[in-house]
C-alpha positions, 0 to 999 in steps of 0.5 A, a space after each residue: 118459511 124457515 129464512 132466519 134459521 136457514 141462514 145462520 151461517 150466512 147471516 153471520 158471515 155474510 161478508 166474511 166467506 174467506 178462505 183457508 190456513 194459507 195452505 194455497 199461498 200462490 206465488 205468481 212465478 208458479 203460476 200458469 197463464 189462463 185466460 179469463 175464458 178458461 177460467 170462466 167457463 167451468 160450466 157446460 162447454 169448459 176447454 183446458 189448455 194442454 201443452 198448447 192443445 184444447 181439449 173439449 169437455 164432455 157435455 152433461 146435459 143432465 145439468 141444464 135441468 138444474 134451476 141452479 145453473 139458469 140462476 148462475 147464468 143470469 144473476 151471477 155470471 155478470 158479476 163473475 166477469 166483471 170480476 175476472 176483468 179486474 182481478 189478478 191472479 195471485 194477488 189478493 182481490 178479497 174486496 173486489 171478490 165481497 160484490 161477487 159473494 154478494 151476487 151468490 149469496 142474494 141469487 141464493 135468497 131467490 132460489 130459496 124464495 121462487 124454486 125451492 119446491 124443486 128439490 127434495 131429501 133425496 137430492 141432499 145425496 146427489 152427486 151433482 151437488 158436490 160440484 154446484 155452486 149450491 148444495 141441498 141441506 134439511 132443515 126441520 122437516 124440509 130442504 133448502 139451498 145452501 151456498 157450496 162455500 168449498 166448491 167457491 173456494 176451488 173456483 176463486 182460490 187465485 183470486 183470493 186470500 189465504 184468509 178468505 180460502 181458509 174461511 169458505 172452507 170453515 164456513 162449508 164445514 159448519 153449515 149445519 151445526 145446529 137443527 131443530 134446537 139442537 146440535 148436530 156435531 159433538 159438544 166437543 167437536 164444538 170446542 175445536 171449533 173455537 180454539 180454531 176461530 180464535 187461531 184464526 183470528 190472531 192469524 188474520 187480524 187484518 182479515 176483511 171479514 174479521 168482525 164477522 169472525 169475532 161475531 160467529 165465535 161469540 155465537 159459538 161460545 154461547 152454543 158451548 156454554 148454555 146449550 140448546 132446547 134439545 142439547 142442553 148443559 143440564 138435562 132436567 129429565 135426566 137430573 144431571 150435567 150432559 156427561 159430553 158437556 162434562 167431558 168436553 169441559 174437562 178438555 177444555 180445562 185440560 187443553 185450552 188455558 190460552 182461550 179467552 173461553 177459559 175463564 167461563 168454562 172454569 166457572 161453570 164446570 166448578 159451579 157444576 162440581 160443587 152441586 155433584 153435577 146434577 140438575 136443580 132450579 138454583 143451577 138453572 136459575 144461576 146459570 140463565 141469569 147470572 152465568 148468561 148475563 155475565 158472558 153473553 149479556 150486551 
């Protein structure tokens, strides 16, 4: 089907699903004492623990017909235990927690392949989604299953790094920046995007997932810099540099100094400027085959 481009996200990172700013740094003396049971069981039958009593969750038996929580229960569950009988809360398991990443990402593979028929536009809205381990995305004229990165965050935030936190969460936030050859967010919300990726970098250069890191805020600044099919830098038909391009380069400019971005944006907005910001073969020509390969080239 659409495997490549469904998992842009994933394929980038597919070991770097860390979590957010260190917002959530835990200190283990404030820290309550669960057991792996409760922990676990988050699924139809969870107890809490309060003030020594247990108190039963109501059962919805609306999700048992969801093919997610039969994959959960045979493919990653295992792997969930496993994890919970070795990790400690409050330290950092980020490399005991990439076996179980895996374990989602690979049963996500699976579902994408064996029961994506099973779910349609109309469950891109369902609430149930908010709380699945996966989430319904569209894609060039159909759905598929995406990884709820924000709602693993939530499940393993004891478990795991601020890092790791801070990245599931980046990574839930930009799931779906592109579609059908085009962006679905701003050229400016793209910009704020790679400042943040490259505070996050400095922030966590020991992260374990740092190459992945570097690899999506490349892949960010290729977005930024030449466009795509259906959001282009210079618009031919319009016969002039896309005014958000335009405007968001300005900012750029104006904001972003200390980017390592800040060379190339310079570049282009003035290659732009001296041709009155219009579109020409000599600009398209210069910026595909000298811009590119001098920013972007390997």
């Amino acid at each position: 089907m659409i495997l490549k481009s469904r998992y842009v996200v994933v394929g980038i990172c597919i070991f770097t699903i860390v979590l957010v700013t260190g917002i959530f740094v835990l200190s283990k003396h404030n820290l309550k004492t669960e057991t792996q049971e409760e922990i676990t069981e988050n699924i139809i039958t969870e107890q809490r623990v309060t003030n020594n009593t247990k108190v039963p969750v109501k059962e919805d038996n609306s999700k048992n017909k969801k093919s997610d929580r039969q994959y959960f229960d045979k493919y990653i569950k295992p792997e969930e235990a496993k994890f919970f009988k070795v990790a400690k809360i409050g330290e950092d398991n980020d490399k005991l927690f990439e076996s179980l990443i895996m374990a989602y990402v690979q049963t996500l593979d699976k579902m994408n392949s064996e029961v994506i028929n099973e779910i349609s536009f109309d469950d891109i809205s369902d609430e149930y989604y908010k709380t699945s381990w996966v989430k319904i995305l569209p894609e060039e004229g159909e759905v598929y299953y995406s990884l709820n990165s924000a709602h693993i965050s939530e499940k393993y935030k004891k478990y795991i790094s601020p890092a790791y936190y801070e990245w599931l969460n980046h990574l839930d936030k930009t799931a779906k920046i592109t579609e059908d050859a085009g962006l679905t967010i701003s050229p400016d919300e793209l910009r704020e995007y790679i400042i943040y990726l490259e505070n996050f970098k400095e922030k966590y250069p020991d992260f374990m997932g740092i190459n992945n890191v570097k690899s999506m805020l490349k892949w960010y600044g290729e977005l930024y810099l030449m466009g795509l099919d259906n959001t282009m830098v210079f618009n031919r038909w319009e016969n002039r540099m896309n005014p958000d391009f335009k405007s968001s380069y300005e900012n750029f400019l104006n904001e972003n100094q200390d980017s390592v971005y800040y060379p190339a944006v310079k570049e282009l907005y003035e290659k732009a400027k001296e041709n009155n910001f219009q579109w020409s073969e000599k600009i398209q020509d210069w910026h595909w085959q000298i811009f590119y390969k001098k920013y972007f080239g390997e």
